[in-house]
C-alpha positions in Angstrom: 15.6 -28.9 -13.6 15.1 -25.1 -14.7 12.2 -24.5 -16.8 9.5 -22.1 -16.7 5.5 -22.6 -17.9 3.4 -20.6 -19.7 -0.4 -21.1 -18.8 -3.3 -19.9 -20.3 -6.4 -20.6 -18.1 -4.7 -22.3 -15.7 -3.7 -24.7 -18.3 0.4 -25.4 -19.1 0.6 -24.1 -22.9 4.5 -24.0 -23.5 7.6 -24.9 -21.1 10.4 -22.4 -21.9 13.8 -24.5 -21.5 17.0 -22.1 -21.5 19.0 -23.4 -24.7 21.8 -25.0 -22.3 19.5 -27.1 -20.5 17.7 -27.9 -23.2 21.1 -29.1 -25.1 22.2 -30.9 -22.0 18.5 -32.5 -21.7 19.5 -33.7 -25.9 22.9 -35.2 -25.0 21.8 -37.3 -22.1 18.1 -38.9 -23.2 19.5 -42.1 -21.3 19.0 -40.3 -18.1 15.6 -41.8 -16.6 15.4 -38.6 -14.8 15.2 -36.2 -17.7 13.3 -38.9 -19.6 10.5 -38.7 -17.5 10.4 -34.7 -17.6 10.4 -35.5 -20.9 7.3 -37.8 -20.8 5.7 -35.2 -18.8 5.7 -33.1 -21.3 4.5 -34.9 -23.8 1.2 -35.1 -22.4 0.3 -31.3 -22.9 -1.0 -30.1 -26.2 1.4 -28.9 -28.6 1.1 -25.8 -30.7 2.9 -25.0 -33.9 5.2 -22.2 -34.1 3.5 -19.3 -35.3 1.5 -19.4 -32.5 4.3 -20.3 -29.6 5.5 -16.8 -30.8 2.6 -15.1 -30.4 1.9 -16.3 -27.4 5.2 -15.1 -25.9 5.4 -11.7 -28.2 2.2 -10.6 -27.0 1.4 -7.8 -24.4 2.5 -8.2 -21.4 -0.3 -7.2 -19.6 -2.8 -9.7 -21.7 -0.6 -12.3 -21.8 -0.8 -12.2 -17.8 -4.1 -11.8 -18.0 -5.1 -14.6 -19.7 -2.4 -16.8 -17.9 -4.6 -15.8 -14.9 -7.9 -16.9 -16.6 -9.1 -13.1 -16.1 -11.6 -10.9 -18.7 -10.7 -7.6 -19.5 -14.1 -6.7 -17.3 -12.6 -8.3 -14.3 -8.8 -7.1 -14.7 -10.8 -3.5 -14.7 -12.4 -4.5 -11.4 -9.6 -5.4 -9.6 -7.3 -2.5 -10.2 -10.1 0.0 -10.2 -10.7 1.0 -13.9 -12.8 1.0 -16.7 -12.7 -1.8 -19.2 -11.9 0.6 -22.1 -8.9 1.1 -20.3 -7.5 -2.1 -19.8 -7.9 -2.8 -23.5 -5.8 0.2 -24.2 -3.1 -1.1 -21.9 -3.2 -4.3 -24.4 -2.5 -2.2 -27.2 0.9 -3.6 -29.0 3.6 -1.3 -27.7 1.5 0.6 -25.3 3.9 2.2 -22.4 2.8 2.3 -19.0 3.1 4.7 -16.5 5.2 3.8 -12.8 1.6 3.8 -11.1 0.0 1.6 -13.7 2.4 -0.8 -13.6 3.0 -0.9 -10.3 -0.7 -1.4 -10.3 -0.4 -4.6 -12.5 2.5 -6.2 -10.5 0.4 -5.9 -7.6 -2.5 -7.4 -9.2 -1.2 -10.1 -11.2 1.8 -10.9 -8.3 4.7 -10.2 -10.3 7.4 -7.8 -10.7 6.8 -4.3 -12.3 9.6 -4.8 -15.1 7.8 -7.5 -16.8 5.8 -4.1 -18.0 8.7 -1.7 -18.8 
């Protein structure tokens, strides 16, 4: 099954179903194998909408960070900047330059896009 999740603190805080699966997942609830997926998820917390689309509108290089579980102090550390700075990088719309987010990638172990 195709899904992704979204931690926070190394906790699972939404499961992002693409809509296809998630219709197929609809039609076929007699299936024991989606069922228990299904049960699965159940057991994480759920959050109400306005937050969900925060959570997944937010900067990308916050959101990552907080996925990670990191302060804005340590982020700093590990790519070799001031505090100050990563703040500004979580500034709403904030553009990065091809050395900063080739920076980020490395750190957080993802692919530089995520930040263009």
């Amino acid at each position: 099954m195709e899904y992704q999740t979204i931690r926070e603190n190394g906790k699972v805080k939404f499961v992002v179903l693409p809509v296809k699966l998630f219709e197929a997942i609809l039609d076929r609830m007699e299936d024991e194998s989606d069922l228990h997926h299904i049960r699965e998820a159940k057991s994480e917390p759920l959050y109400d909408q306005n937050e969900a689309e925060d959570y997944i509108f937010m900067n990308p290089v916050k959101r990552e960070r907080l996925e990670k579980g990191w302060t804005q102090e340590e982020l700093a550390r590990r790519i070799g900047v001031k505090q100050a700075t990563v703040a500004k990088w979580e500034r709403q719309g904030a553009v990065y330059r091809k050395s900063t987010r080739e920076k980020l990638a490395k750190s957080f172990g993802i692919n530089e896009t995520s930040f263009s």
